[in-house]
C-alpha positions as CSV (number, residue, x, y, z in Angstrom):
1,X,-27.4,-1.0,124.9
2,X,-25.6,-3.6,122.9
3,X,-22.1,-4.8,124.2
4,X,-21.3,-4.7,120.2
5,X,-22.2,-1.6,119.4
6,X,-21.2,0.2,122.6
7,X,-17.4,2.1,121.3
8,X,-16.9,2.9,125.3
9,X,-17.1,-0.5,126.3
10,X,-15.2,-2.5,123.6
11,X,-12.4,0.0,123.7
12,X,-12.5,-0.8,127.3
13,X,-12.2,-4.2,126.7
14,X,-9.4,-3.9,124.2
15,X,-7.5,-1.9,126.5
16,X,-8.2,-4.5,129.3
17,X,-7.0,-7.5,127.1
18,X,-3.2,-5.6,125.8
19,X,-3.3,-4.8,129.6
20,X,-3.8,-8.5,130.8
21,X,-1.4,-9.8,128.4
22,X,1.4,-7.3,128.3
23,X,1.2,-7.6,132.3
24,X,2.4,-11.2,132.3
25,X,5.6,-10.1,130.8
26,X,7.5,-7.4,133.0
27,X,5.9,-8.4,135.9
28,X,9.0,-11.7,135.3
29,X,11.2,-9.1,134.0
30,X,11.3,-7.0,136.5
31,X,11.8,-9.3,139.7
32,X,13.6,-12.2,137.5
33,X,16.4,-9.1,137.0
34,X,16.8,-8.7,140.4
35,X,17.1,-12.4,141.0
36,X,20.2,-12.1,138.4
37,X,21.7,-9.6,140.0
38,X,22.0,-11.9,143.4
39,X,23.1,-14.8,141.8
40,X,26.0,-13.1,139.7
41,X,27.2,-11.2,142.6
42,X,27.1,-14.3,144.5
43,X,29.5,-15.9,141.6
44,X,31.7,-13.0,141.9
45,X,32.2,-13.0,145.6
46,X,32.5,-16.8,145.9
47,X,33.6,-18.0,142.3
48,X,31.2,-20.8,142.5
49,X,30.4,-22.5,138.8
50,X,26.7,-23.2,140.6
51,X,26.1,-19.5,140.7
52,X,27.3,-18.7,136.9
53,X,25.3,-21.7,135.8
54,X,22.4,-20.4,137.6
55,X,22.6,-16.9,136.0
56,X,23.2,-18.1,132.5
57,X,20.1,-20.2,132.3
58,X,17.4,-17.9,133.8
59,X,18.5,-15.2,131.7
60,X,17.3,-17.2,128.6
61,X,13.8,-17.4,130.3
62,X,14.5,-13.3,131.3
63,X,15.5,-12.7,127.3
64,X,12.1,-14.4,126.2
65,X,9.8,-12.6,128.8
66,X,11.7,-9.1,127.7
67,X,11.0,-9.7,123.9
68,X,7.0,-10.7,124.3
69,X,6.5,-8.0,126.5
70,X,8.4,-5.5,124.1
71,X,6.0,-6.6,121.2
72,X,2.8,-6.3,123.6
73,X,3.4,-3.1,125.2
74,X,3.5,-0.9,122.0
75,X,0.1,-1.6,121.2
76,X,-1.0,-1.1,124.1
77,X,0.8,2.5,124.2
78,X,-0.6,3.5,120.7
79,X,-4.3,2.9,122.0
80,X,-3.9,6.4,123.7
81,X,-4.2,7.7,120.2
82,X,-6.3,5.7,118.6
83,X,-9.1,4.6,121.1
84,X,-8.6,7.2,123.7
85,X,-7.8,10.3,121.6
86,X,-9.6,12.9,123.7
87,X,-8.1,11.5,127.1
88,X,-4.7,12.0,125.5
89,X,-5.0,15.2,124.8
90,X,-6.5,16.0,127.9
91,X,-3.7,15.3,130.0
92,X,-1.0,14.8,127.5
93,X,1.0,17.5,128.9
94,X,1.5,15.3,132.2
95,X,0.6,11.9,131.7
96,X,2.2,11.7,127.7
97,X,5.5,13.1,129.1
98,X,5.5,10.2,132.1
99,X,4.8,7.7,129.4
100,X,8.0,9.1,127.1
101,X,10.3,8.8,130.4
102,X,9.5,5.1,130.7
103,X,10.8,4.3,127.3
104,X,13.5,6.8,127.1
105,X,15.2,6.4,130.5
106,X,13.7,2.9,131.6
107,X,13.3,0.6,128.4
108,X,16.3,2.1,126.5
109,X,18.3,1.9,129.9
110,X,17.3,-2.3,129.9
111,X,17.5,-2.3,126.4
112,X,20.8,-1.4,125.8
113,X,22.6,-3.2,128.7
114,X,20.7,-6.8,127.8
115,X,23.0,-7.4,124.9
116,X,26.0,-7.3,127.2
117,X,24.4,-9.3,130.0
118,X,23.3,-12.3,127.8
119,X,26.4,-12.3,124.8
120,X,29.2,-10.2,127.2
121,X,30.3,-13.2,129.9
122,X,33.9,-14.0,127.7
123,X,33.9,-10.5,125.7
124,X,34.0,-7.9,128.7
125,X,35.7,-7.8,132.1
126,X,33.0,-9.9,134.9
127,X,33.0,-6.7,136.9
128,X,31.5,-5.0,133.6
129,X,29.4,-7.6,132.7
130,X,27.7,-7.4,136.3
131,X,27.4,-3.9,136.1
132,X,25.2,-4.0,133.0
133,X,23.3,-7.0,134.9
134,X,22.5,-4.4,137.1
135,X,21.6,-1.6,134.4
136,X,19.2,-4.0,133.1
137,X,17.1,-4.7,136.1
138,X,17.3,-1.2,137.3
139,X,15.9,-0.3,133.9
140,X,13.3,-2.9,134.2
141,X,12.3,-1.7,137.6
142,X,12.8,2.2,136.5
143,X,10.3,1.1,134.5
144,X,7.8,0.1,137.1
145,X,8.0,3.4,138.7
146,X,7.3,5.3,136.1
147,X,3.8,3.3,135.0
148,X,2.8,3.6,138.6
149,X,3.6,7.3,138.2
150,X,1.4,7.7,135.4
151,X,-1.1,5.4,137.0
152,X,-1.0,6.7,140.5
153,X,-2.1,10.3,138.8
154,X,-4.9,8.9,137.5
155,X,-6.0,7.4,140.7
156,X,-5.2,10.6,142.8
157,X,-4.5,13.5,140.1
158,X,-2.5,16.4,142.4
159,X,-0.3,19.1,140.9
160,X,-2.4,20.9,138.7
161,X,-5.9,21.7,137.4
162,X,-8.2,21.1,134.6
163,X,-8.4,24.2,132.6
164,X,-10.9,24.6,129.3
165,X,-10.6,20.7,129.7
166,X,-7.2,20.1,129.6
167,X,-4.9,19.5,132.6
168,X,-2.0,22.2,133.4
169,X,0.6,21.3,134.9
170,X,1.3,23.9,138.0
171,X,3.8,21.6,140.1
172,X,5.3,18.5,138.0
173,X,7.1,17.2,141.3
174,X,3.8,17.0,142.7
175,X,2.1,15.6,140.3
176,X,4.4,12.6,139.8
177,X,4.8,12.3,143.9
178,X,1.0,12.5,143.8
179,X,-0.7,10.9,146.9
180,X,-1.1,7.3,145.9
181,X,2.8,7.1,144.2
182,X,5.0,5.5,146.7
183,X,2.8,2.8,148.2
184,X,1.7,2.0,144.6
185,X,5.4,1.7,143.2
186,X,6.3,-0.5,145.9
187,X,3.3,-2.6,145.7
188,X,4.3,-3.4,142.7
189,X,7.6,-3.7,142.8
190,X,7.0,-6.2,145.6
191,X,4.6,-7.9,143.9
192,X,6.7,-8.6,140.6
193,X,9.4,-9.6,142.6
194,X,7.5,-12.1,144.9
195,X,6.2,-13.3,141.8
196,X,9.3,-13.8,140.1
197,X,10.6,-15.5,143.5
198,X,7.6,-18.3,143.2
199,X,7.9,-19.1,139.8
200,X,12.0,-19.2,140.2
201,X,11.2,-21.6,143.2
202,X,8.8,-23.5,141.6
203,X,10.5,-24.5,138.6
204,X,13.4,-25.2,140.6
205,X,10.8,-27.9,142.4
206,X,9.6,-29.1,139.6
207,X,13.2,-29.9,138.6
208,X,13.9,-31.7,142.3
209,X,10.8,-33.6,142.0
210,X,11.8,-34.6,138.4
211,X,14.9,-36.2,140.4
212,X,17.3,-33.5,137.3
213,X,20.3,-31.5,139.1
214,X,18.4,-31.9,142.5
215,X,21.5,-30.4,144.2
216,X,21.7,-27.4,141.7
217,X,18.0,-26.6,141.9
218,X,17.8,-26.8,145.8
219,X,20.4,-24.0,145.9
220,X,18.4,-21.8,144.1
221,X,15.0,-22.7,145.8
222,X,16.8,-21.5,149.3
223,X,17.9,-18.0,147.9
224,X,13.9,-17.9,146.8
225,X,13.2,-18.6,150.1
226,X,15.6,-16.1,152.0
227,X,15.0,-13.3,149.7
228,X,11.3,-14.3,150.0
229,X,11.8,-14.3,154.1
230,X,11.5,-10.4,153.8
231,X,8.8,-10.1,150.9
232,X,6.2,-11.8,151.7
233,X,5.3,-9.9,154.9
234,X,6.0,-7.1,153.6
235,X,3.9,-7.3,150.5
236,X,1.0,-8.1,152.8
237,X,1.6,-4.5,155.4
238,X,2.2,-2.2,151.9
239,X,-1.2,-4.0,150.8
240,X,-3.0,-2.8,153.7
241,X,-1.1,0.9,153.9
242,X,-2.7,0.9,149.7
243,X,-6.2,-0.3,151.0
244,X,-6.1,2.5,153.5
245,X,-5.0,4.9,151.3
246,X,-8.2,3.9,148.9
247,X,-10.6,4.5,151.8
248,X,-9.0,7.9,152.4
249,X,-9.4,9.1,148.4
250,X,-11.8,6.5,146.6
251,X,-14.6,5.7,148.9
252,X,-16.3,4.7,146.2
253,X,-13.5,2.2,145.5
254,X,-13.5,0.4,149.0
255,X,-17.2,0.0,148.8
256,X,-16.7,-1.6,146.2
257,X,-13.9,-3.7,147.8
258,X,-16.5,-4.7,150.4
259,X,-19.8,-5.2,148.5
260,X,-20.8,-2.7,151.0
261,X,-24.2,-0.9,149.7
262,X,-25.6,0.7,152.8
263,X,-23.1,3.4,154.7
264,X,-22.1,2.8,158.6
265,X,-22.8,5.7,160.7
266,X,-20.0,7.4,162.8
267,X,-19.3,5.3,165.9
268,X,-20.3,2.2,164.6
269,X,-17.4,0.3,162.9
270,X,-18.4,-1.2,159.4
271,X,-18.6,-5.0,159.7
272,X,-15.9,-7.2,157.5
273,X,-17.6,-9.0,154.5
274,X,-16.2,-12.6,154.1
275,X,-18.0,-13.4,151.0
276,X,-20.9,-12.3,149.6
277,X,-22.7,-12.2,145.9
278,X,-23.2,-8.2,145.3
279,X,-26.4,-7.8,143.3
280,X,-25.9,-4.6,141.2
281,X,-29.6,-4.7,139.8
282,X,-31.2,-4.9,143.8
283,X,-28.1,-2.9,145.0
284,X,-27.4,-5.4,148.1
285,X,-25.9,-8.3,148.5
286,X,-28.4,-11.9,147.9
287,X,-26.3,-13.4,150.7
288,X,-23.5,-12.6,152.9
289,X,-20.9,-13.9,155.6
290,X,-19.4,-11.3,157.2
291,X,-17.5,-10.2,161.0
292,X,-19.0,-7.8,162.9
293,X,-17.1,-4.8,162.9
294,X,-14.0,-6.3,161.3
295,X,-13.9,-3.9,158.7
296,X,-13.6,-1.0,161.0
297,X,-10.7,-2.5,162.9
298,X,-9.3,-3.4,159.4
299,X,-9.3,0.6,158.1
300,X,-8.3,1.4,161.7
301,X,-11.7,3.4,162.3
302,X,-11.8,2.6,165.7
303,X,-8.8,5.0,166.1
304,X,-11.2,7.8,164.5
305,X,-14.9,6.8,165.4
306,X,-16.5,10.0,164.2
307,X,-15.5,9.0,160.3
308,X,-18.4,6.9,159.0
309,X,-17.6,4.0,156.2
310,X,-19.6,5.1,152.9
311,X,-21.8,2.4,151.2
312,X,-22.2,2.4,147.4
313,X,-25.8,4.2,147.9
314,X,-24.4,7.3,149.3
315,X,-23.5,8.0,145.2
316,X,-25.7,8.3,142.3
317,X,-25.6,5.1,139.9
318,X,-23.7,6.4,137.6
319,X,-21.1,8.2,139.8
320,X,-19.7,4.9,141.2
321,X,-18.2,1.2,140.1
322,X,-20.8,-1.1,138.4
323,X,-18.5,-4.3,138.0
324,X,-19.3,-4.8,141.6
325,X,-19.0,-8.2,141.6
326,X,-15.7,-8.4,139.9
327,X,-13.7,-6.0,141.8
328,X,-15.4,-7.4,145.2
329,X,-13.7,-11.2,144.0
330,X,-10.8,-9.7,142.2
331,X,-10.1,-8.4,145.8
332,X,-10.1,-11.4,148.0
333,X,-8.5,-13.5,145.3
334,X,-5.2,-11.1,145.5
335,X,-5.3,-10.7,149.1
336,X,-6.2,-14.3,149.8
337,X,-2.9,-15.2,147.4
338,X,-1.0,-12.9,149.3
339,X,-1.8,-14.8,151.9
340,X,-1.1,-18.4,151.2
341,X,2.2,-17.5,149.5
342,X,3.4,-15.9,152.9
343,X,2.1,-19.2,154.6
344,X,3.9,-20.9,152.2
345,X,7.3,-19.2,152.6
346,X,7.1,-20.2,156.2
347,X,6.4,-23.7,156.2
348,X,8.9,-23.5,153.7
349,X,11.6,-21.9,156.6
350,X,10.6,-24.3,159.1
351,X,11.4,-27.3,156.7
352,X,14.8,-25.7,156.2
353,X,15.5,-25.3,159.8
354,X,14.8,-28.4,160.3
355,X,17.4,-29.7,157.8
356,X,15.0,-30.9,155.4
357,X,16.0,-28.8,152.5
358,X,19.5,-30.4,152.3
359,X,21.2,-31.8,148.8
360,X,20.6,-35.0,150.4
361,X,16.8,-34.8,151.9
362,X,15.0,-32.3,149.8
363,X,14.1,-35.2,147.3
364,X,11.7,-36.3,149.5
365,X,9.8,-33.8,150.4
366,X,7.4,-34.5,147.6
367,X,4.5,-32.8,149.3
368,X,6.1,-29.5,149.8
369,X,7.8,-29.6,146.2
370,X,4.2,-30.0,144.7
371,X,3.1,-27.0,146.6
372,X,6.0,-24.6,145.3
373,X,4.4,-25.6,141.6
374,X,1.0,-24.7,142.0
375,X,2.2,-21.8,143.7
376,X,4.3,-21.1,140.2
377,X,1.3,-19.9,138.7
378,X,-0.7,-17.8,141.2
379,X,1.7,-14.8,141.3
380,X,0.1,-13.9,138.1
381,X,-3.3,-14.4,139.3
382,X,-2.9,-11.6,142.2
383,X,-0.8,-9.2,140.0
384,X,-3.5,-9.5,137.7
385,X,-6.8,-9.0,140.0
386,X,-4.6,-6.2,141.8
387,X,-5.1,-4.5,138.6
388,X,-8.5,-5.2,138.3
389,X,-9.5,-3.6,141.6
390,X,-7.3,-0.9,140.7
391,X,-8.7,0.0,137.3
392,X,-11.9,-1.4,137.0
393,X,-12.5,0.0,141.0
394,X,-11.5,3.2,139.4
395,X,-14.5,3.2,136.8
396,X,-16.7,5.9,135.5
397,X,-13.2,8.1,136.0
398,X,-10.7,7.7,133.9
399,X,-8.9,10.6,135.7
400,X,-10.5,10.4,139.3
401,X,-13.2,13.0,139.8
402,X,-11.9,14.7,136.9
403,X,-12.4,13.0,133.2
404,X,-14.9,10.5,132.8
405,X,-14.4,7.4,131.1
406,X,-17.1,7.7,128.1
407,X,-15.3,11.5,127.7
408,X,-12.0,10.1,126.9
409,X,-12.9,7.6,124.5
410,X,-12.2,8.5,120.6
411,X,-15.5,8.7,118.7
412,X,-14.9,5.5,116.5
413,X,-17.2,3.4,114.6
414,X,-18.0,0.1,117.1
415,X,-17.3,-2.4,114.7
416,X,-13.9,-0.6,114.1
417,X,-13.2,-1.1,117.6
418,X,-14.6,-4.3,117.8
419,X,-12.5,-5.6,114.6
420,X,-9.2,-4.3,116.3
421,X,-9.8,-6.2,119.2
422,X,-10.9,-9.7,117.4
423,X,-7.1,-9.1,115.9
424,X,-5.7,-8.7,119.1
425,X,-7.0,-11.6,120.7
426,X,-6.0,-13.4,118.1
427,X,-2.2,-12.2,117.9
428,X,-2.2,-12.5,121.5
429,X,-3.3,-15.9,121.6
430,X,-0.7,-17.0,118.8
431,X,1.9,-15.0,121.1
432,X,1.0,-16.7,124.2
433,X,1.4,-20.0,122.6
434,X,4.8,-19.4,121.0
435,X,5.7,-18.4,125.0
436,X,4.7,-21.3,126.2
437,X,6.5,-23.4,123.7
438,X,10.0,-21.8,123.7
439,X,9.7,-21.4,127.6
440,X,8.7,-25.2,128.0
441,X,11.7,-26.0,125.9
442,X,14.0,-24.2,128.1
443,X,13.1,-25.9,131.2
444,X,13.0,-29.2,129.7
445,X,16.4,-28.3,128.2
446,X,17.2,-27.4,131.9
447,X,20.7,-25.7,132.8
448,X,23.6,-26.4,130.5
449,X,26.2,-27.2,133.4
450,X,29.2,-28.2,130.9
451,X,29.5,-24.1,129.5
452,X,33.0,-23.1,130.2
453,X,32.7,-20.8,133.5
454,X,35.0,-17.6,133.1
455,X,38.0,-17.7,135.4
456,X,37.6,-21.4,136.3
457,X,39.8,-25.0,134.8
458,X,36.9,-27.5,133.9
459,X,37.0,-30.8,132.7
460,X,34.9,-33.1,132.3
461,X,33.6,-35.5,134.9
462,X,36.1,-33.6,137.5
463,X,35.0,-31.0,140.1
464,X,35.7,-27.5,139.3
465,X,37.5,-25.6,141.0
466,X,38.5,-21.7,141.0
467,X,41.3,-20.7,138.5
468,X,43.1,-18.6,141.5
469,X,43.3,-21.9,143.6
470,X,44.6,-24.3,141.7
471,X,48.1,-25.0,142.3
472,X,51.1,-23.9,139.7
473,X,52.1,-26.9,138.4
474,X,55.3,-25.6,136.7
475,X,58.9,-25.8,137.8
476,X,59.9,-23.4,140.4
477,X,62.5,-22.2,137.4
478,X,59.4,-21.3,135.3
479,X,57.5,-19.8,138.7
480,X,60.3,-17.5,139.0
C-alpha cells in the first residue's frame, strides 16, 4: 500500500513527530528544575552571590524550554480525538482520566509557582521564593510520573478488562501501579535529569573554553559532576532492571531489541548480538557480530535455564514489530550513550581529584572541555531512541495484547491526515528555530553577574560580601 494513502501510518507518523518534538522540551524542564532547586538552596545555606547568579540565569533557559513545550504538548494531546478517536474511547475511562491528572495536578502545579520563581526574588520572602522553586520542579517531575503512568498501561495494561471493547476499570490503584510503572518513571526521571546535568555542564564548558566567567562556570560544572556521580550508574542498572522487565511481558519486544529471528531452546543461553543488519523481508539478519551466550547472561537466564529466549519467528508477521531495524539501532544508540556519558562522568572525577578542575587549571583542560560539549547534545539522542524502542517496540498494539494499532485509529480521509501533518512539520520547524535563536542569545548573553543579589551590599568592582557580615559602621550611640 501507499505510505500516502495509508491513514494508520501517517497518523502514526504525526503522532511520532508532536512526540519527538514535544519530548525535547520537558525532558530540560524537568531535570533543569531540580538543578534550580540545588543551586538556590545552596544560596540560602551559604549566601554566596555565585549561587543566586547561577539560579537566575538558567531559569531564563528553564522559562523558554517550559513555554515551547507548553505550545507542543497540546497538539499532541488533542490527536487522541482527532486521529485516534476509537482508542480514546476505548480506554478513556482509565487512560483519559491519567492524562487530566497531569495537567490538573502537574502542569497547573508548575504553572502557577513559575511566575513567583522567575519575577518573586525582591517581591516575596527567599524562604517563599525557594519553596515555589521547588513547587515548580516537583510539578514538572509530577508530570513525568503521570505520562509514564499512562504509558506504562499501555505497555502492561493490569487492573481491569476489556468489556464490549472498552476497558473497565476494576482496580484503579492497580492499573496505575501496573507492572512496568516504577522502573519506567524512574527511567525517565533519570534520564531527564542526566540529561539536563550534560547540557548544564556542557554549556558551562563551552563558557570555560570561551575563556567568559571561567571561575563562575567551573562551579557549576562540579555540582554536574557530583550530582552526576550518582546518576549515571544508576541510570545504567534501572536500564537493565526495564530490559528485564520487557523480556518478562514483551517477548516480542526484546527480540526485537536483539534482531533475534530464530528462538534459543531451554538450556542454551541466547547469544548477545553486537551489530547486525535485521532483514525483515528474509526474516534474519544479512550479517552479524555477536557473543556467544552473552545475551543469556545479560537477561540473567543462566539463573533459570529451563526459560528459552523467543525469536521473532515464534509469532505470526503481523503479531510482532516490523521496524526491526530501527528499534534494534534505536537500542544500542541509547544504551551505548548511557554508556559513554557514565565514562565521561568518571574521567571527569578523576580530573577533579586530581586538582585539575580548579578556578585556576580548568582552563586548560581543553580536551576534556570539548568532550562535555559534544556530550551537550547526546542526552537528547538517548531520550529520544528510548522512546523509540518503547513505542515503536510496542507496535501492532497500541494497548499490549489488547487493542491493535490500525483499531484505534479514527477513520479519516489520508490526505486529511497527511495535510495536518505537513502543518506540523512546518510549525515545528518554525518553533525549533525560534528555540535555537532565543536560547543562543541567552548563552551568548551569558550570566548577568552585576543584578543586585537579595540580602547582600554590592558595588561595583568590590567583592560581595553577605549583608549579615558586614560590620555596623555607625556610632556605638546609634548601635545602641
Amino acid at each position: 500500500m501507499n505510505f500516502l494513502s495509508d491513514t494508520v501510518a501517517l497518523s502514526r507518523m504525526q503522532f511520532a513527530l508532536t512526540a519527538i518534538f514535544h519530548m525535547l522540551w520537558p525532558v530540560l524542564t524537568t531535570g533543569m528544575g531540580i538543578y534550580l532547586v540545588i543551586v538556590e538552596g545552596m544560596w540560602l545555606k551559604t549566601r554566596h552571590p555565585d549561587y543566586y547568579h547561577h539560579a537566575r540565569f538558567w531559569a531564563k533557559l528553564y522559562v523558554l524550554n517550559f513555554g515551547i513545550g507548553v505550545a507542543s504538548g497540546l497538539p499532541m494531546e488533542f490527536q487522541f480525538g482527532t486521529n485516534w478517536a476509537p482508542f480514546s474511547e476505548a480506554v478513556g475511562d482509565f487512560f483519559g482520566s491519567i492524562l487530566g491528572f497531569e495537567a490538573s495536578m502537574a502542569f497547573m502545579l508548575e504553572a502557577g509557582f513559575l511566575g513567583i520563581m522567575l519575577f518573586g526574588w525582591e517581591r516575596v520572602n527567599p524562604v517563599i521564593h525557594y519553596f515555589a522553586t521547588i513547587m515548580v520542579a516537583f510539578g514538572a517531575n509530577l508530570s513525568t510520573f503521570w505520562i509514564l503512568a499512562a504509558n506504562s498501561w499501555l505497555q502492561t495494561p493490569a487492573g481491569g478488562e476489556i468489556v464490549n471493547g472498552k476497558f473497565v476499570v476494576d482496580d484503579y490503584f492497580q492499573a496505575i501501579l501496573n507492572p512496568f510503572m516504577v522502573n519506567s518513571v524512574s527511567h525517565m526521571f533519570l534520564g531527564t535529569l542526566e540529561t539536563s546535568l550534560f547540557v548544564i555542564g556542557g554549556i558551562s564548558a563551552w563558557y570555560i573554553l570561551n575563556n567568559r566567567h571561567q571561575a563562575f562556570f567551573a562551579r557549576s560544572l562540579k555540582i554536574v559532576l557530583a550530582t552526576a556521580i550518582a546518576v549515571t550508574p544508576l541510570q545504567i542498572y534501572v536500564g537493565h532492571l526495564s530490559a528485564e522487565q520487557v523480556a518478562d511481558y514483551q517477548p516480542t519486544k526484546l527480540a526485537a531489541m536483539e534482531a533475534k529471528w530464530e528462538t534459543s531452546p531451554a538450556g542454551q543461553p541466547a547469544p548477545w548480538s553486537v551489530v547486525a543488519l535485521p532483514n525483515n523481508q528474509t526474516e534474519q539478519n544479512d550479517w552479524e557480530i555477536s557473543i556467544p551466550n552473552g545475551l543469556g547472561y545479560i537477561l540473567e537466564f543462566k539463573k533459570n535455564l529451563s526459560k528459552p529466549v523467543l525469536g521473532l519467528k515464534e509469532w505470526k508477521p503481523e503479531d510482532r514489530p516490523r521496524m526491526v531495524g530501527l528499534i534494534y539501532y534505536s537500542f544500542r544508540i541509547m544504551s551505548g550513550i548511557g554508556f559513554f556519558l557514565a565514562g565521561l562522568m568518571g574521567i571527569s572525577v578523576i580530573q577533579w581529584l586530581r586538582g585539575k578542575l580548579s578556578p585556576e587549571a580548568i582552563a586548560g583542560q581543553k580536551w576534556l572541555l570539548r568532550i562535555w560539549i559534544l556530550a551537550a547534545p547526546l542526552g537528547y539522542i538517548a531520550v529520544e531512541s528510548g522512546w523509540i524502542v518503547r513505542c515503536v517496540g510496542r507496535q501492532p498494539w497500541v494497548v499490549y495484547g489488547k487493542i491493535r494499532t490500525a483499531d484505534g485509529v479514527s477513520h479519516l480521509p489520508a490526505t486529511e491526515v497527511l495535510t495536518s501533518l505537513l502543518i506540523f512539520a512546518g510549525i515545528y520547524t518554525a518553533l525549533f528555530i525560534c528555540a535555537l535563536f532565543f536560547g543562543s542569545r541567552i548563552i551568548r548573553q551569558g550570566p548577568n553577574l552585576e543584578l543586585p543579589v537579595p540580602g547582600i551590599d554590592t558595588k561595583p568592582g568590590v567583592e560581595t560580601t553577605p549583608a549579615e557580615f558586614v560590620p555596623d559602621q555607625r556610632p556605638v550611640e546609634a548601635q545602641q
